[in-house]
N, C-alpha and C positions, 0 to 999 in steps of 0.2 A: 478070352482069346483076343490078342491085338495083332493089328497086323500096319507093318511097317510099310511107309509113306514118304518116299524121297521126294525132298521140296527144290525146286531148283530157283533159285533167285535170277534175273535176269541180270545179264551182263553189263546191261548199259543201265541198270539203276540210279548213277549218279549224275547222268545225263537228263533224266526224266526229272529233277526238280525246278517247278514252277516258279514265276517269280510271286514275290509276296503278294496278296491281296491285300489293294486298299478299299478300305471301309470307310463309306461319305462318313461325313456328321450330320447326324439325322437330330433334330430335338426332340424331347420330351412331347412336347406339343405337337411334331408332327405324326410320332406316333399313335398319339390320343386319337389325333384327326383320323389316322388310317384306321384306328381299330372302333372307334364310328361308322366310318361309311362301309368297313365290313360287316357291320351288326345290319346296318341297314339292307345290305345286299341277301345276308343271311335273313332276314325278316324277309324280305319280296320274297325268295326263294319258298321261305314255309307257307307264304299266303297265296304262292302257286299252283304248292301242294296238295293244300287245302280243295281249292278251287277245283283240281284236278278230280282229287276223289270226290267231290259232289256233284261230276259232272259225269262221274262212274269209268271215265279215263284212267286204266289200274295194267300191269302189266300180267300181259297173255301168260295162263299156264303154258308151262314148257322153254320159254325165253329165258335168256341168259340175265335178263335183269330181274325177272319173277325167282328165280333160283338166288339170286344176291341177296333180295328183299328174306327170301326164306331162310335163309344161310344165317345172315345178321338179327333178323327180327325187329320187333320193336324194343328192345333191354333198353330200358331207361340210360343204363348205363352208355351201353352202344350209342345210343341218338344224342345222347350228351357229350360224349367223345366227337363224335363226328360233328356236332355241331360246331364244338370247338375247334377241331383242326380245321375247317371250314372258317371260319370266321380267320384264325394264324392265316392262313392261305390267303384268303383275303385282302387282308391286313398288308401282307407281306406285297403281294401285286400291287396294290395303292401305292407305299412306299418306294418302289422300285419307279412308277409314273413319275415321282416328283423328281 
């Protein structure tokens, strides 16, 4: 069964175009540099972590961040995904400072 979906494009479409972005020049190196001091940020971060649960600092059942933690888990994979968008993220704010 389908069912039919009238799309209406806006009128002033032609008007809504942006002007180009320019992109700095960024070098190689400053890259590097940024995705250093992201690993390092990402490092504090885990040895906050750490610290946090040996201090038994853990979130409340029933909170929206104990429900996230449960939601995600600890999957190897999850925690290494997120580490790494974490770190790009990172990276990425560095680069923008300079």
């Amino acid at each position: 069964m389908f069912i039919a979906v009238e799309i209406q494009i806006p009128i002033d479409i032609e008007n809504r175009r942006s002007r180009p972005i320019k992109f700095p020049s960024i070098s190689i190196n400053e890259v590097n540099n940024a995705g250093k001091l992201a690993i390092v940020f990402v490092n504090t971060m885990d040895k906050l972590e750490i610290e946090l649960r040996e201090r038994k600092l853990l979130a409340r059942s029933g909170t929206k961040e104990f429900s996230h933690q449960n939601f995600f888990g600890t999957n190897p994979l999850s925690v290494r995904l997120a580490r790494n968008g974490m770190i790009a993220l990172q990276a990425s704010i560095e680069l923008a400072r300079e």
